[in-house]
Structures are given as structure tokens and as C-alpha cells.
C-alpha positions as CSV (number, residue, x, y, z in Angstrom):
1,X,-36.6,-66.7,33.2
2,X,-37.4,-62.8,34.8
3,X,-33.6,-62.7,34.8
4,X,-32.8,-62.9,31.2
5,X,-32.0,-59.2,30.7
6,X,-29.5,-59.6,33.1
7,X,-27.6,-62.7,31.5
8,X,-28.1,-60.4,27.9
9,X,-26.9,-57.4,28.9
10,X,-23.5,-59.1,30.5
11,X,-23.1,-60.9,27.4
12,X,-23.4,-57.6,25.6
13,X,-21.4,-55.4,28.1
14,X,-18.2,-57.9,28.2
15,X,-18.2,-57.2,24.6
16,X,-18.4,-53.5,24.9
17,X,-14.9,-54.1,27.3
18,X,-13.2,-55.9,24.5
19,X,-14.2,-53.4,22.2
20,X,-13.1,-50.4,23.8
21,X,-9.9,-52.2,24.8
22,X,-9.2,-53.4,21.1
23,X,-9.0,-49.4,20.3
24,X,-6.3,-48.6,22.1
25,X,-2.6,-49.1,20.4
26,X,-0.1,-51.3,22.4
27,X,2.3,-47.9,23.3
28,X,-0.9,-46.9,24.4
29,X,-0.7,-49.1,28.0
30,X,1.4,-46.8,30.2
31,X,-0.9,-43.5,29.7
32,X,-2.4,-41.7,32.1
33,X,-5.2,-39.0,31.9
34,X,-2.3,-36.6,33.5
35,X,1.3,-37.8,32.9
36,X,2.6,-36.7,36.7
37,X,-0.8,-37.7,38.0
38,X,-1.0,-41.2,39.7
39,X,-4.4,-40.9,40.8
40,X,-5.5,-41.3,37.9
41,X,-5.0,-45.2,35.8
42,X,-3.0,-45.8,32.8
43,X,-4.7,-47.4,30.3
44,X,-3.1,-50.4,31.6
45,X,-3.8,-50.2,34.8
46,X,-7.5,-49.9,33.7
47,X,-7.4,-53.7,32.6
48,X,-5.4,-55.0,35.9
49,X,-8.5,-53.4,37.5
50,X,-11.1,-54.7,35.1
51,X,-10.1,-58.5,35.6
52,X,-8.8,-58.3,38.9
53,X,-12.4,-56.4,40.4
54,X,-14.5,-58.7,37.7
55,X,-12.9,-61.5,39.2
56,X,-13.5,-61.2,42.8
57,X,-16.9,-59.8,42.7
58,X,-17.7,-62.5,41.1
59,X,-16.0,-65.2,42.6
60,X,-16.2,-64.0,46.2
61,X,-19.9,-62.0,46.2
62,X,-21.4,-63.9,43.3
63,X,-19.8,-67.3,43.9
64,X,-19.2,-67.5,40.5
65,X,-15.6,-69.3,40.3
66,X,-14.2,-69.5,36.3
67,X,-10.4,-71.8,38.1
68,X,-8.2,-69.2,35.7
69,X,-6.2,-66.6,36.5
70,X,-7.4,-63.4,36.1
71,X,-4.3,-61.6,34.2
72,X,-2.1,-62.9,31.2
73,X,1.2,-64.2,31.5
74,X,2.5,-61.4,29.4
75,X,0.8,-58.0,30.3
76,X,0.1,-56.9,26.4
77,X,-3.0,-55.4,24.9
78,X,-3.7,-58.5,22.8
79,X,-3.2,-61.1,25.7
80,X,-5.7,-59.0,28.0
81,X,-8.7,-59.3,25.4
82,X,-7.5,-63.3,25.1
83,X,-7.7,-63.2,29.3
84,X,-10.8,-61.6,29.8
85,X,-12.7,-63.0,26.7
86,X,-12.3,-66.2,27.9
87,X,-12.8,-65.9,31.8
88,X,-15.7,-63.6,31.0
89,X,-17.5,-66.0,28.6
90,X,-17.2,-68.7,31.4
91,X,-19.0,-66.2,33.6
92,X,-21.7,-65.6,31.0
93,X,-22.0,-69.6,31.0
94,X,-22.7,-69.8,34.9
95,X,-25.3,-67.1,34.4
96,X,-27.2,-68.6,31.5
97,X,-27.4,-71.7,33.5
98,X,-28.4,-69.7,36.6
99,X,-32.1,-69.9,38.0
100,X,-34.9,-67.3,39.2
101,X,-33.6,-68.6,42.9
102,X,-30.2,-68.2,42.9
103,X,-30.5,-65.2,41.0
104,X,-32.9,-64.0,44.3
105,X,-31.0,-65.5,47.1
106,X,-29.2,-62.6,49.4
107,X,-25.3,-62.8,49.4
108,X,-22.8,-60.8,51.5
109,X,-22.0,-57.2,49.3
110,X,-19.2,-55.5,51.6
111,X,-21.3,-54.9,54.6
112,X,-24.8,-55.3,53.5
113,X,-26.8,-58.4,51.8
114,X,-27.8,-57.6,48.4
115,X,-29.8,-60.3,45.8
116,X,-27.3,-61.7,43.3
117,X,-29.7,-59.9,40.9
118,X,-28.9,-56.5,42.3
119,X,-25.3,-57.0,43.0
120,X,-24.5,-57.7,38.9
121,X,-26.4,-54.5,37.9
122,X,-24.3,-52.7,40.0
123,X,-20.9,-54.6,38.8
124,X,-22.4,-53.4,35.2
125,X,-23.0,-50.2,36.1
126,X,-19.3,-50.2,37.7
127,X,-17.4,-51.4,34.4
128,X,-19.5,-48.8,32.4
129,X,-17.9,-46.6,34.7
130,X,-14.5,-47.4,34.1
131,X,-15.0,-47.8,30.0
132,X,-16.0,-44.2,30.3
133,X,-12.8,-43.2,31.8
134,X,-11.3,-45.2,28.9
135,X,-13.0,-43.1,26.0
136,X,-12.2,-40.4,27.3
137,X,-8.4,-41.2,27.0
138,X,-8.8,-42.5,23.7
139,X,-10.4,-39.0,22.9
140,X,-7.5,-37.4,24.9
141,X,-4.6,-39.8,22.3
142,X,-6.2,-38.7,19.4
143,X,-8.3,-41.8,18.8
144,X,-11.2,-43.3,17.0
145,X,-14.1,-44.1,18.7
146,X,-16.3,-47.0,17.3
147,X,-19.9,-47.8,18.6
148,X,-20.6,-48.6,22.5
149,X,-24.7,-47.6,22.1
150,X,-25.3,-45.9,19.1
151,X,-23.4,-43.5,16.9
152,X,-20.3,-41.1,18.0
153,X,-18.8,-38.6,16.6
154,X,-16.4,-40.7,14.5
155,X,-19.7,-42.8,13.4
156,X,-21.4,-39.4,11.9
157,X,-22.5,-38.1,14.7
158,X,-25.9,-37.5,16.5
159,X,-28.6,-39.8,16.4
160,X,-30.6,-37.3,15.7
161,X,-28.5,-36.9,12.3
162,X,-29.2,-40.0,11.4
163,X,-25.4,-41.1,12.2
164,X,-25.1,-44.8,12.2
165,X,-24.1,-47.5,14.9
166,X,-20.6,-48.9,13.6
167,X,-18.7,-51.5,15.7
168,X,-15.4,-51.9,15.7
169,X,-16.0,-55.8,14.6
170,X,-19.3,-57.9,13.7
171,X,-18.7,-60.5,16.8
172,X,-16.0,-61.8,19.3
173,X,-14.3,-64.0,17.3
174,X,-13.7,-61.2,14.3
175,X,-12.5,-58.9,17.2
176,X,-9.8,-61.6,18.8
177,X,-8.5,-62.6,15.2
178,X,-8.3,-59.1,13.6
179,X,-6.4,-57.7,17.0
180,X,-4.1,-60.8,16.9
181,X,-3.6,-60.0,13.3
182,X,-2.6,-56.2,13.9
183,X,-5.9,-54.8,13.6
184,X,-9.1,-55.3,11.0
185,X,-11.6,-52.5,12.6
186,X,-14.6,-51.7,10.8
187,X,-13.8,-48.8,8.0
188,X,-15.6,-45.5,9.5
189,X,-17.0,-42.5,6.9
190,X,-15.2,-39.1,6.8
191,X,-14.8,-37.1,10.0
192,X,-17.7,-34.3,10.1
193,X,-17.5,-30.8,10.5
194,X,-19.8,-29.9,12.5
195,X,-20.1,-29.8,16.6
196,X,-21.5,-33.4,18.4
197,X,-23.9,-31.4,20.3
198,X,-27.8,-31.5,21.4
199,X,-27.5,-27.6,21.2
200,X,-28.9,-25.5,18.4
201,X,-25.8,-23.6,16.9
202,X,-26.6,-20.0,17.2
């Protein structure tokens, strides 16, 4: 099927959520990139959004309906990766079993018709959006960062340096346990030295 890239990069970007999610630390929730700043989401308020917008684009553009709600019952780190593993992997389900012609049929996007095709890439594109936002205030608290692509500069560095790609945790169901269990991340070398940068030192 032409759209299996599609259906593989969901299942690997729903991951990438989870992951990012499971380094944050529960006291964590209520910051914001600037403390008197509410333009700007807590980390919190970064996974309302994620489940909330997942949910209706894909229930009311996609027409992909997962009947669960799309928050917890308790608003906690741990019960937001439960939530959105599970409605997410029943999303991932509908796509696998999803052919070339619903895949091509138009649906309404806001005020234009888009191909379903075209309307995920651009819900991918948009929670790679917001996961970059999230890094960024897990670099701002002081955090680790594991693998999303390739290496960072808590993996060794560069590609270039021949840093390696470390994820937090081998699969899902390593990821769910260890968080429920307080946390059983990957072990990550030494911090370097030197600057994570494309640019010669001079």
C-alpha cells in the first residue's frame, strides 16, 4: 500500500510523544517557558493540547473515532502517557487497516478539502511542532535529553562525532512500566565538553 510511510511514521512519531513526555518529572507540569507569561503552555498544558487537538483532527477531519476520552481522570504525567498510548495505538490500528482510497478521498480541513493523505502529514508536522517546544523546556529545567532522530548532546553529541542514538526505553511497553515504576530510562555516557555545534571552533 503507497501509504505505508504514512501508517510507519505515526506509529514512530506517537512514540516520540511518549518519549519526550516520559522526561519530564511530575513537579515539572505547571512550567512555563516564562513564569508570568501565559502565552506560552506549561508543560501541562502541552499534553491537554496534544490529546485534545490529536483527538479532533482525527475524529472530526480524519473520521477516525477511538469512543475514549481524550484526557485522564487524574491529570498526572504517568496517566497522560497511559491516555494517549492507548487512544493513539487505536488510531495507528484504523490506519493500518486503511486503504489507498480512503487514504485519497478529499475531506473537509477548516475551509479547504485536503486528501486524508495530506491532512496526517500535516498533523505530524504539527505535533513535531509542539515536541520541539517541549525540549526546549526540558533544556530550560535542566533536563536530559534522550534520542528523538539521532544523537543529542546528552547522547555524545554530533552525528558527525560518531555520538550514538539512545532512547529513553527499547519499546512502549518498557516505557509505560518503567514510568509507572518511577522511572527505568536508558543509562546515558558522561556529559561532553565540548560545544554541539556544526561550526568549526576557531
Amino acid at each position: 500500500m503507497r501509504y505505508d510511510f504514512l501508517v510507519e511514521t505515526y506509529a514512530t512519531e506517537r512514540l516520540k510523544v511518549l518519549s519526550t513526555w516520559a522526561t519530564f518529572r511530575d513537579e515539572d507540569l505547571p512550567v512555563r517557558p516564562h513564569p508570568t507569561d501565559r502565552r506560552g503552555r506549561s508543560v501541562l498544558e502541552q499534553m491537554l493540547h496534544q490529546c485534545i487537538s490529536e483527538n479532533l483532527w482525527f475524529r472530526d477531519i480524519l473520521g477516525v473515532e477511538v469512543a475514549a476520552p481524550p484526557l485522564p481522570a487524574t491529570e498526572t504525567r504517568v496517566e497522560f502517557l497511559r491516555r494517549y498510548a492507548e487512544d493513539s495505538a487505536r488510531r495507528l490500528l484504523r490506519l493500518e487497516r486503511s486503504d489507498e482510497a480512503w487514504w485519497e478521498a478529499e475531506v473537509r480541513f477548516f475551509d479547504v478539502a485536503r486528501t486524508r493523505a495530506w491532512i496526517l502529514v500535516r498533523r505530524i508536522a504539527h505535533t513535531a511542532h509542539h515536541r520541539g517546544q517541549q525540549v526546549e523546556l526540558l533544556r530550560m529545567l535542566g533536563r536530559t535529553v534522550y534520542s528523538t532522530y539521532g544523537p543529542t548532546a546528552d547522547t555524545g553529541g554530533l552525528f558527525q562525532q560518531r555520538a550514538p542514538t539512545i532512547y529513553a526505553y527499547p519499546d512502549e511497553a518498557a516505557l509505560l512500566s518503567g514510568e509507572a515504576g518511577g522511572g527505568r530510562k536508558a543509562p546515558l555516557p558522561a556529559p561532553i565538553t565540548q560545544a554541539v555545534t556544526e561550526r568549526p571552533e576557531k
